[in-house]
Structures are given as C-alpha cells and as structure tokens.
N, C-alpha and C positions, 0 to 999 in steps of 0.2 A: 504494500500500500504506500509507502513513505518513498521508494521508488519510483514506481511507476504511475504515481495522482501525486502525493503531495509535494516531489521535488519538482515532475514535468509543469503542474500548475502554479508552481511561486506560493506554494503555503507554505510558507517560512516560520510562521508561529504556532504549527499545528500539529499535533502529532498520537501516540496512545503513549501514556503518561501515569505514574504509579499514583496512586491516591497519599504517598505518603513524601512524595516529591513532586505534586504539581507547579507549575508556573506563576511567578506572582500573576495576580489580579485574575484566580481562574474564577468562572463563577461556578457555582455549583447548583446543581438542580434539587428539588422540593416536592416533598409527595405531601398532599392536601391529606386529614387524616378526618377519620369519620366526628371529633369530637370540635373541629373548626381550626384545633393548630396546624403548624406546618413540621417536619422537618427536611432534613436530608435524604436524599435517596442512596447516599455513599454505601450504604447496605443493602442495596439492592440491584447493584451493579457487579461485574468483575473484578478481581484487586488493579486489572490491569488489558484495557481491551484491543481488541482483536479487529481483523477484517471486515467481522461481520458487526462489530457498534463498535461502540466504547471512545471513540475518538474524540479528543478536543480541539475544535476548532475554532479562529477565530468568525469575527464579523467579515472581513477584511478578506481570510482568504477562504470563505463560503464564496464572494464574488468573486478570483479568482478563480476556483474551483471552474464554476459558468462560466466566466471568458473561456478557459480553454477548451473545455467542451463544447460551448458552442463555435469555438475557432478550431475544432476538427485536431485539437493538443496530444488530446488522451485516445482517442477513436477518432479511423479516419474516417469520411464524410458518408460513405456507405451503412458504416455500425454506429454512426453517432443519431443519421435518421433513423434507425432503426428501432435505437432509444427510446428516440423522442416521439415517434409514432403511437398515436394510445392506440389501443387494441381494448376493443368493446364484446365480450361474447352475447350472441343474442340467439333466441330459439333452443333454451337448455331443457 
C-alpha cells in the first residue's frame, strides 16, 4: 500500500501507524455509546492496520489520493474507468 498508493500519490503524511506511536495532531475516532457519552474506538480497531482499513490519513493527501486517480497515477485509464463505473444489479 505505502508503495504503490501512498508514495505514487504524494501522501507524504499518511500511513498505518501503531496506536502507541501515532503522529502528532492524529485525531482519533469516537463510538456514540447507548447512554449519550462518547468515547474512543482505539479498542475497536487493530493495534496496527492493514491493506484492508486501519490507515491514517490526512485531509490533504485524501485529495491527492483523487488527483492521481483520476490522472490515470495508480491505474491506467482503462482500470481507472473501470472503477469508477457504478455497476447497478437489476432483475435479482
């Protein structure tokens, strides 16, 4: 992933990152709880994520990310429409 997405798109601040070394200013996310408080979701994550979530990313290089995808960066122009094509099933 850090490869071939976050070095080819310029996501210079973004990466999977241990919960017990994150990056100043990370924010952290919040699970709503049935009695109106909030806390952390740190427990409801990985210690340390993967391919498939876990990633932090900024503002900054989410819009990156979309530049180079939709400038054909990551996939070339054939697998990039491919993508981005919605595919609706109808008649199930």
């Amino acid at each position: 992933m850090e490869g071939r997405i976050f070095n080819k798109a310029d996501m210079n601040d973004s990466g999977y990152f241990e919960f017990d070394s994150l990056p100043r200013h990370t924010a952290l996310g919040y699970i709503d709880l049935p009695n109106g408080k909030w806390k952390t979701n740190i427990y409801s994550l990985p210690v340390k994520g993967g391919s498939d979530g876990g990633a932090f990313v900024t503002v900054n290089d989410m819009a990156n990310l979309w530049d180079s995808l939709l400038n054909n960066k990551l996939l070339n122009e054939e697998y990039t429409n491919k993508l981005l094509t919605p595919y609706v099933r109808t008649n199930d």
